[in-house]
C-alpha positions in Angstrom: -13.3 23.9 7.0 -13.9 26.1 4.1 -12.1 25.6 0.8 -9.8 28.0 -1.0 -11.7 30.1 -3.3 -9.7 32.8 -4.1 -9.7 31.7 -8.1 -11.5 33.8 -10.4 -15.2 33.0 -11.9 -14.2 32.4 -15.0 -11.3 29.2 -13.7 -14.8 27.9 -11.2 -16.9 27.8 -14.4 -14.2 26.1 -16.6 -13.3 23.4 -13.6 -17.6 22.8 -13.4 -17.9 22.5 -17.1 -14.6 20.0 -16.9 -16.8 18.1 -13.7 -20.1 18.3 -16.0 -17.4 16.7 -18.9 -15.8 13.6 -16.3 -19.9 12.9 -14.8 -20.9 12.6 -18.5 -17.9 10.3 -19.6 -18.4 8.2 -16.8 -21.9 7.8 -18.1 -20.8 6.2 -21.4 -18.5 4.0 -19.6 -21.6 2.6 -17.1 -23.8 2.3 -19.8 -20.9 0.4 -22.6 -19.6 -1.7 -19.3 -23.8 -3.1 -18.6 -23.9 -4.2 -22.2 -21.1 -6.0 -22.2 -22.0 -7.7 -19.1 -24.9 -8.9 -20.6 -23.0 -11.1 -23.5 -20.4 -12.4 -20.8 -20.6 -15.6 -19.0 -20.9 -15.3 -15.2 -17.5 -15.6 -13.9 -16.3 -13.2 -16.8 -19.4 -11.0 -15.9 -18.8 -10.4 -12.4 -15.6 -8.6 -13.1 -17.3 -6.6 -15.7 -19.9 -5.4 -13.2 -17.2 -4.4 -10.6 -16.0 -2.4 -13.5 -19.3 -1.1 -13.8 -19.8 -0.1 -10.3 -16.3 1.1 -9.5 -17.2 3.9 -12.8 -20.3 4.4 -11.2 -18.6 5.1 -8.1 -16.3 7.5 -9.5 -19.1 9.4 -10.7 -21.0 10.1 -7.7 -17.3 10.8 -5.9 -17.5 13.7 -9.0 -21.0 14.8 -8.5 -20.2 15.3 -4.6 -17.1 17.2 -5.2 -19.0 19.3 -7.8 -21.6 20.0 -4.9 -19.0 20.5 -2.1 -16.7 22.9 -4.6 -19.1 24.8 -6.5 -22.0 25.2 -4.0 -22.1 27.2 -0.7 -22.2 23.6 1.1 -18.5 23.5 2.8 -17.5 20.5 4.8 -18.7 22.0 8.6 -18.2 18.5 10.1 -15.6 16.1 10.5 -17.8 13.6 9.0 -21.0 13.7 6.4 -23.3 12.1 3.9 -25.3 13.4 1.2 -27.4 11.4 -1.7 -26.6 11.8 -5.1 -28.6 10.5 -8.4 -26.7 8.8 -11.0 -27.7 6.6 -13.8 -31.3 6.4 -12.4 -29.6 5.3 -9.3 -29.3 7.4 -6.0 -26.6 6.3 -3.4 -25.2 7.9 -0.4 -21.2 9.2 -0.7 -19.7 10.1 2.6 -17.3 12.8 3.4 -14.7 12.4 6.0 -11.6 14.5 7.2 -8.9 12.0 6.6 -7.0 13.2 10.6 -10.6 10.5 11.0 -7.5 8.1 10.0 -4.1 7.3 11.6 -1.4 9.4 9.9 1.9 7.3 9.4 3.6 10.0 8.9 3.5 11.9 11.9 1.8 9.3 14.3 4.0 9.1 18.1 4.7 5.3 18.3 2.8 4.7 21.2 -0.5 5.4 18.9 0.9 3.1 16.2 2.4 0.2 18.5 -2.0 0.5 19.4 -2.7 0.1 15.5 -0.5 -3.1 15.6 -1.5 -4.3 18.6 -5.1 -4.0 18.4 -5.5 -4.2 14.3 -2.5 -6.4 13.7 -3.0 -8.5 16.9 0.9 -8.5 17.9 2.1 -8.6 21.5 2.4 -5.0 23.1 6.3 -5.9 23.1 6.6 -7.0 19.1 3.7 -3.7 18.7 5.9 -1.3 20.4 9.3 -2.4 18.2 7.5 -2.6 14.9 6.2 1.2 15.8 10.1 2.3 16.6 11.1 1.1 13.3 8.3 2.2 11.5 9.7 6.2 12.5 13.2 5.6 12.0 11.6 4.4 8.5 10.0 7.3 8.0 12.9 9.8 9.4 15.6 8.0 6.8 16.8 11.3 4.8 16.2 11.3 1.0 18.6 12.5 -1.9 18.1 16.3 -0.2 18.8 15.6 2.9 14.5 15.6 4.1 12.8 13.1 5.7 11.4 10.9 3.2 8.2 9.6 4.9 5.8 7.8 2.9 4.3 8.4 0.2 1.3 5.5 0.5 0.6 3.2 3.1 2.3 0.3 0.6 5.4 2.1 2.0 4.7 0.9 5.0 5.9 -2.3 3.3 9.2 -1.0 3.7 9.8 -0.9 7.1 12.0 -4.2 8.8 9.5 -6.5 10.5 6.4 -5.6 8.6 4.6 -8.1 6.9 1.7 -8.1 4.1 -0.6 -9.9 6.6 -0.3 -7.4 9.1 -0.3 -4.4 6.4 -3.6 -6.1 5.2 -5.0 -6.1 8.4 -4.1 -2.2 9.0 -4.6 -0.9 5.6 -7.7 0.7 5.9 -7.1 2.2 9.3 -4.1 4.1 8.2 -3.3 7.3 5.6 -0.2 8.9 4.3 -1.9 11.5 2.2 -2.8 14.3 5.4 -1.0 17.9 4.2 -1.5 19.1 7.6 -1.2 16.5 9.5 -0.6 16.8 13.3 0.2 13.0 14.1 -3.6 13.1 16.6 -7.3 11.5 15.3 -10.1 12.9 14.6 -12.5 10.7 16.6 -15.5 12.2 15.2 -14.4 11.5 11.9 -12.9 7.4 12.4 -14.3 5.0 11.5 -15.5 2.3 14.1 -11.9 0.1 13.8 -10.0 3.3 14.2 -12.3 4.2 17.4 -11.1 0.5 18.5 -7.6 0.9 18.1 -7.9 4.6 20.1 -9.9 2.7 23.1 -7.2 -0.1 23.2 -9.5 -2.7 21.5 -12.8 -2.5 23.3 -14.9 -3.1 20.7 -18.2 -2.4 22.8 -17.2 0.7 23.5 -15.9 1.9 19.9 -19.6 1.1 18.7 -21.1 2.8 21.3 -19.2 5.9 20.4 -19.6 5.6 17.0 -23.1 5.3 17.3 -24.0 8.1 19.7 -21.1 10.8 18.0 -23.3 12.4 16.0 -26.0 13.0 18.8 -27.2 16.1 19.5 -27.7 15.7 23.3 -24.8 13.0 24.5 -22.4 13.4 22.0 -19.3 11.7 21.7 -17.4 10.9 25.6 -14.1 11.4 24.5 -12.7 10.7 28.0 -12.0 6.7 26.7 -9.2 7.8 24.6 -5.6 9.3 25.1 -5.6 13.0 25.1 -2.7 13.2 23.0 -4.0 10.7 20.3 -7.0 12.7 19.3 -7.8 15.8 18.0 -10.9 18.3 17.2 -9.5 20.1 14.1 -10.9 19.8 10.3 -8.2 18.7 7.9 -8.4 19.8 4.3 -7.9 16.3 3.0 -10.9 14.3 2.4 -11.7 11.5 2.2 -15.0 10.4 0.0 -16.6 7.2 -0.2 -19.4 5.3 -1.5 -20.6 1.8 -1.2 -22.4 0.1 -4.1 -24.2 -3.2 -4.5 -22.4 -5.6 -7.2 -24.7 -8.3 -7.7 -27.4 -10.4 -5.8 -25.0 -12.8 -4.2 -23.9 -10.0 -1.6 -20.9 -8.5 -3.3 -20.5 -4.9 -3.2 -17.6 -2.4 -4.0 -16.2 0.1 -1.7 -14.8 3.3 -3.9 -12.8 6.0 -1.9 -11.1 9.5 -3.7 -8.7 10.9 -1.0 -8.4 14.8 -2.2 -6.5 17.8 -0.9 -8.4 21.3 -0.8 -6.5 23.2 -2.8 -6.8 24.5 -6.5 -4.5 21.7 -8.9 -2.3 23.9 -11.3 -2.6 21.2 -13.4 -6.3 20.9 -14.3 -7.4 23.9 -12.8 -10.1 22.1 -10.9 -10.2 23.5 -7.1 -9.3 19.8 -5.5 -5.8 17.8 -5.8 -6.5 13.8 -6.0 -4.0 12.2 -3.4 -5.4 8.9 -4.1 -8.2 6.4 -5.2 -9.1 2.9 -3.9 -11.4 0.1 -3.7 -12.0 -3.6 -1.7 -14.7 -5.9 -2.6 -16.5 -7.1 0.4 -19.2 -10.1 0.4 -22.1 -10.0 3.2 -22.0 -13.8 4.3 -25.0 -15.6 3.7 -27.1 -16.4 5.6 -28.4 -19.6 7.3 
């Protein structure tokens, strides 16, 4: 998958020195957000250094989209991780295809009545009529007479018989930003719960793919899933994501940029943000 770089020098060197510009911003708001965090009290504090690490984040998310835009480095793989130094600090961003994810918007419902089944833990019966409703969601016309679809996976929100436990449970697994999406997965880009959902919830066996897909010799067996829930292609959405440590009581931040390949009219930078996220996770302590 090779971005479009048909724009002239002269727009590449004005989007880097706009890059260079964001990187450098981000570095004022790191270094104002620690010294703040040192006059707070702890409760107050910890917010400020999710603050902290989320512009952090950001930052490196920049530096590898600098790297994967402006260098002869395209994305060859459905899934990949460099290390990038900011603030004294170097931390590994990963960059996935997003078709790694379960499109909502062109998903068959057999492959989402899986996602609720297996993620949201419904009864095949309740899995298969929440994945019915959740295309004739999708299919309802808008104002100009075109499928509406979703526009985020809130929407999802939307459809009858949805709830925000379930949603909270599927969230992660799911994407409504693919430009070329074909409704199939990208196993060698999904995550390990998305590998679960595609096996029908054996969890073993989603690990053991995940761990072995990048294998030179064995490889991925792709002969556990569906052949018409998964796909080999590259998308030109992306998804990049780092993980940073918060504090020393196991809380650590989980930044994502979903971007589209294409040059944005608008900036003039050679990417299009579809959308930026972030959950908090704390590693359990242990006994």
């Amino acid at each position: 998958m090779k971005p479009n770089r048909s724009h002239p020098h002269s727009s590449r060197g004005l989007a880097l020195i706009a890059v260079l510009w964001m990187v450098a911003a981000m570095g004022l708001i790191v270094t104002g957000v620690v010294k703040a965090v040192r006059t707070e009290t702890s409760s107050s504090g910890q917010q400020r250094q999710a603050l902290q690490a989320q512009s952090q984040a950001d930052a490196l998310i920049l530096l590898a989209l600098q790297s994967l835009y402006f260098q002869p480095n395209p994305v060859t793989q459905p899934s990949q991780s460099a290390n990038f130094e900011f603030a004294g600090q170097r931390h590994a961003v990963q960059v996935s295809t997003l078709n790694g994810l379960i499109d909502i918007n062109n998903a068959p419902p057999e492959l989402l009545a899986q996602l609720y089944a297996v993620a949201g833990g419904l009864t095949n019966d309740a899995a298969l009529a929440l994945a019915q409703s959740t295309v004739k969601t999708r299919e309802i016309p808008n104002a100009k007479a075109v499928q509406a679809k979703f526009d985020a996976p809130e929407d999802l929100l939307r459809v009858p018989g949805m709830t925000y436990d379930l949603y909270a449970m599927i969230r992660a697994l799911v994407t409504a930003d693919l430009k070329d999406g074909s409704g199939r997965v990208n196993p060698l880009a999904a995550p390990v719960s998305v590998l679960q959902v595609l096996t029908g919830g054996d969890a073993a066996k989603a690990a053991a793919l995940y761990a072995n897909r990048n294998t030179p010799l064995t490889g991925m067996d792709t002969t556990a899933f569906n052949p018409s829930h998964i796909e080999n292609n590259l998308s030109t959405s992306l998804r990049l994501q780092v993980e940073l440590p918060i504090n020393a009581q196991g809380l650590s931040l989980t930044r994502a940029w979903d971007v589209f390949g294409m040059e944005d009219p608008r900036t003039g930078l050679p990417w299009r943000i579809l959308g930026k996220s972030h959950t908090l996770t704390k590693t359990p302590a242990e006994n």
